[in-house]
C-alpha positions in Angstrom: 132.6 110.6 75.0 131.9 111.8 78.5 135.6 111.8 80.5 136.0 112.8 83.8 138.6 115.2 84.8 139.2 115.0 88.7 140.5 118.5 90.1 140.3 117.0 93.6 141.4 113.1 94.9 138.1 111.2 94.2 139.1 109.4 98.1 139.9 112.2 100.5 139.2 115.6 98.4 142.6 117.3 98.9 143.8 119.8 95.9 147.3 118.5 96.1 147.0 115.9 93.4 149.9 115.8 90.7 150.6 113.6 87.0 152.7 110.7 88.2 153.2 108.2 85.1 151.4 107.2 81.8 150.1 103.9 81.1 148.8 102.4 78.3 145.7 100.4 77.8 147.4 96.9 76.7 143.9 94.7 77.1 141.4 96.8 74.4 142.3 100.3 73.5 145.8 100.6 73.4 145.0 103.9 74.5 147.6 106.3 76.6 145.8 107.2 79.9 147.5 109.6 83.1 147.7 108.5 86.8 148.0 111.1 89.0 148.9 110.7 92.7 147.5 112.4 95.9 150.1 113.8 98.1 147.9 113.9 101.0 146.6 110.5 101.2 148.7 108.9 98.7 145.9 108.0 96.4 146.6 107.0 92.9 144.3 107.7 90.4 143.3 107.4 86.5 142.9 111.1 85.0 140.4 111.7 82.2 138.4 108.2 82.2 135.6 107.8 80.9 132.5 107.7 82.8 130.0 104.9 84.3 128.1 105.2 80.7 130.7 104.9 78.0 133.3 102.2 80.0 132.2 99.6 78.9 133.7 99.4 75.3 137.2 99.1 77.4 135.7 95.4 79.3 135.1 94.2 75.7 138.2 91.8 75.3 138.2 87.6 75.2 141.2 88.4 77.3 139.9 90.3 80.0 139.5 86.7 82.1 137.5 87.8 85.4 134.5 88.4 82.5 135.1 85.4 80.0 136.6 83.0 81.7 139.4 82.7 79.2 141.8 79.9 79.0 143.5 80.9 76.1 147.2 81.6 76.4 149.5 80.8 78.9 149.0 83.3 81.1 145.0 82.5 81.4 146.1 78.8 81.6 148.1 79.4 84.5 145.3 81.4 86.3 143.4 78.9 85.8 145.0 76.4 87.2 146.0 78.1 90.7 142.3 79.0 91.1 140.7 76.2 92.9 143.1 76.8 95.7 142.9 80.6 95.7 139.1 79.8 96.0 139.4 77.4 99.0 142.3 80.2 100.6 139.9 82.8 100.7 136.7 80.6 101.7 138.8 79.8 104.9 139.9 83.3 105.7 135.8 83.9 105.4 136.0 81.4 107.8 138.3 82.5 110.1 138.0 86.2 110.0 134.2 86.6 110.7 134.1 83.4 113.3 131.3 81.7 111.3 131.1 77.9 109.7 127.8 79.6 107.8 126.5 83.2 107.5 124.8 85.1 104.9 127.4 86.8 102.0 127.8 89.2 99.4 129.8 89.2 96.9 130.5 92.5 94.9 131.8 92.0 91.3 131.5 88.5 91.2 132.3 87.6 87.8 131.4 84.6 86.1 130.4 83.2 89.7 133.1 80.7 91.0 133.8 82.0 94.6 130.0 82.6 94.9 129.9 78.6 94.3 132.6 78.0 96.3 131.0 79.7 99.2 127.3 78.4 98.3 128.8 74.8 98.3 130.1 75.8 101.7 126.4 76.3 102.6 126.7 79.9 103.1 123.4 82.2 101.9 125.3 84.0 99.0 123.7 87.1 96.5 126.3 87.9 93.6 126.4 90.9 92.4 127.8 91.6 89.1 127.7 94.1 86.3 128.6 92.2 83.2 126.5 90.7 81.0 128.2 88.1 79.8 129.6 87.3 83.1 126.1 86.6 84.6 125.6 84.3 81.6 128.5 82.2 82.2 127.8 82.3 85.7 124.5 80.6 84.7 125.2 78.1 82.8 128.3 76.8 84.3 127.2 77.0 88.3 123.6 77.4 87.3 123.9 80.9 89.4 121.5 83.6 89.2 123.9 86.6 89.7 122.2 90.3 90.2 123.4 93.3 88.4 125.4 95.5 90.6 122.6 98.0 90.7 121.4 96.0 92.8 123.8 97.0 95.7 121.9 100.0 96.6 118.5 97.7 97.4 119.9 95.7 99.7 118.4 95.7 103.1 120.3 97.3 105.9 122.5 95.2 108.4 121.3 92.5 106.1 125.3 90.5 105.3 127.7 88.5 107.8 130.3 89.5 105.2 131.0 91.3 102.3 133.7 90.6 99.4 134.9 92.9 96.8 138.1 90.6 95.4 139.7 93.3 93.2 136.4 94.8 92.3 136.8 98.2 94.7 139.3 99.9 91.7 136.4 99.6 89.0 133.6 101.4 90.8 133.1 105.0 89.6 131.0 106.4 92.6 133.5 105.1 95.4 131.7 107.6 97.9 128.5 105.8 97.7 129.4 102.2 97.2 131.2 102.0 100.5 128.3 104.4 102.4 126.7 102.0 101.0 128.1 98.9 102.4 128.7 100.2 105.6 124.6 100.3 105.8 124.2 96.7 104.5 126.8 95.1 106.9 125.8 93.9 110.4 127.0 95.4 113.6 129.6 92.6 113.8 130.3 92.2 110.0 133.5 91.5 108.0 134.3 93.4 104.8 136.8 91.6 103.0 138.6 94.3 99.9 140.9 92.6 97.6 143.4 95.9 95.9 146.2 95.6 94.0 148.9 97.5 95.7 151.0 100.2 93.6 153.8 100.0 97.3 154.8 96.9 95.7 158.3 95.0 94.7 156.9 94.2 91.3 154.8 97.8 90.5 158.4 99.6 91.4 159.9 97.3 89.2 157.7 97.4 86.0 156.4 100.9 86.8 154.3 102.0 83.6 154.0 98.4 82.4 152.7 97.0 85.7 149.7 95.4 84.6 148.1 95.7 87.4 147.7 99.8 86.6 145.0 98.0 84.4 144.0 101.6 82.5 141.3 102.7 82.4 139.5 100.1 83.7 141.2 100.5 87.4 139.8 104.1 88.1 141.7 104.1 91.6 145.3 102.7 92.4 145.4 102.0 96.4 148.3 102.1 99.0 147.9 100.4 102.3 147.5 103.8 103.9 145.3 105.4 101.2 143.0 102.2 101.8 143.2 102.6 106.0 142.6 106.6 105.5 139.6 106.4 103.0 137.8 103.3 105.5 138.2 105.1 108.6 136.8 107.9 106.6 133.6 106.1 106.4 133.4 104.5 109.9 135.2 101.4 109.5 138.7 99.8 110.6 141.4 98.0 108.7 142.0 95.3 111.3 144.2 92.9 109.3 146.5 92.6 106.0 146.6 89.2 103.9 148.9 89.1 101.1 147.4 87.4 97.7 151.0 85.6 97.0 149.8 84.3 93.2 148.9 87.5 92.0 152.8 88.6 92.3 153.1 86.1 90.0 150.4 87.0 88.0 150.9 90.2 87.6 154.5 89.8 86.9 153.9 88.0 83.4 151.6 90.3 82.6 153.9 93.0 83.0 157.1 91.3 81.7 154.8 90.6 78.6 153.6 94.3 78.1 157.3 95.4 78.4 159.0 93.4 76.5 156.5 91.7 73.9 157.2 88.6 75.2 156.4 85.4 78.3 159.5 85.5 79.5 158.7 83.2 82.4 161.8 82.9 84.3 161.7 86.7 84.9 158.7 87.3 85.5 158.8 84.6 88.2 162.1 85.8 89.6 160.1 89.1 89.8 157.3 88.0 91.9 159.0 85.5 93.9 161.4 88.8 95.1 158.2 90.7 95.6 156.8 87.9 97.4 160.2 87.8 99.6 159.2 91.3 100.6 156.4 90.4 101.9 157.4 88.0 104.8 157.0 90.0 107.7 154.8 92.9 106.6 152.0 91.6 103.7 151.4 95.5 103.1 153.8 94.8 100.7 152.3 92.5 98.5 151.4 92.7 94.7 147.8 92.4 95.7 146.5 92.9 99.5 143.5 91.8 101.2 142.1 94.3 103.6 140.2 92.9 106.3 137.7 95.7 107.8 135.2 96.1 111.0 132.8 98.7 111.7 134.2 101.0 114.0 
């Protein structure tokens, strides 16, 4: 197998990049994978992944939910049934960040299609994008959706999308460089991009630390900060103008994590965990679990 060994930070290119922690692959593997941080721009990255060809084995898992659509286990159960009003959360920030009733959207990693609905029923113009096979056939025959694969991105026509969305899609991508090039071309002059990250600066990451499940190894290639994510976007000609917390995924993520660490769903914890983290975030959402970045053109 083909891994990739990064000498520089795959965002800003400095050489001062060190091991941080070791995480294990809890979903598939089971595997023992590095992350390394970047001093300079505070980047945290996975070391010695495997590359764009030989991933895939690591997606292959009934409980990997944004691709099956899982209800099994509490856990998925739960997701589930805070969905529908994530879904309608983010179709009004669409809303209110880019100033439109209607436009025309992308959406980048779309999974098995329910916020592409969500928006379509809206009666926005929507192309979904999305890599997975299985995901696109879900997508079909639940919403009757026609999802692209993410090739696809590159052959989109320029200034072409009112907004784009990438809901915790932008840690997966292995050519980072030319995905967001690239969707700085396809965005119009006055266009939103809307990146969903989880955030390693949080409460519940400090707390859990190798067993933060949102580390998600080795499927997360890239492990954002607030000011890793501002520094790589201005980078590329763009502006962070707001940060939205995603509140559930505090919770989320916390019985995830209290699961991998101590075997068990210890619920109580776990939601004493990410209400705390969710506490930190009153005043200042770059705190958050998981933190939506809402970006302009410069």
């Amino acid at each position: 197998m083909s891994l990739i060994n990064y000498i520089k930070c795959p965002a800003c290119q400095s050489s001062s990049i060190n091991k941080n922690l070791q995480a294990k692959d809890y979903t598939v593997s089971n595997h023992i994978f590095e992350i390394w941080h970047c001093n300079n721009c505070t980047l945290r990255f996975t070391q010695n992944i495997p590359d764009a060809n030989n991933i895939a084995p690591y997606y292959q898992s009934t409980a990997y939910v944004s691709h099956s659509d899982t209800q099994q286990g509490l856990i998925n159960k739960l997701y589930h049934l805070v969905r529908n009003k994530t879904l309608q959360t983010k179709k009004k920030l669409i809303i209110n960040e880019s100033g439109l009733q209607k436009g025309v959207l992308l959406d980048v990693g779309a999974g098995t299609g329910a916020f592409v609905n969500t928006m379509q029923q809206a009666g926005w113009i929507v192309t979904g994008l999305e890599p997975d096979d299985s995901a696109r056939r879900i997508a079909a025959s639940k919403y009757q959706l026609q999802l692209q694969s993410s090739e696809n991105l590159f052959n989109q026509k320029n200034e072409n999308f009112n907004v784009i969305t990438m809901w915790h899609v932008l840690e997966h991508v292995h050519d980072l460089h030319k995905y967001i090039d690239t969707l700085y071309k396809i965005l119009k002059p006055n266009g939103t991009l809307i990146i969903a990250v989880p955030n390693y600066t949080s409460y519940d990451a400090e707390v859990y630390k190798e067993y933060w499940a949102a580390y998600d190894v080795p499927r997360h290639l890239y492990h954002f900060s607030p000011k890793s994510m501002e520094l790589l976007m201005g980078f590329k000609g763009f502006t962070v103008k707001a940060f939205k917390p995603m509140l559930f995924d505090s919770f989320y993520v916390s019985m995830l994590s209290e699961k991998y660490k101590t075997g068990k769903n210890n619920l109580v914890k776990a939601v004493y965990n990410g209400f705390i983290s969710n506490l930190k975030t009153l005043g200042n959402s770059k705190n958050c679990s998981s933190v939506i970045y809402v970006i302009k053109k410069k």
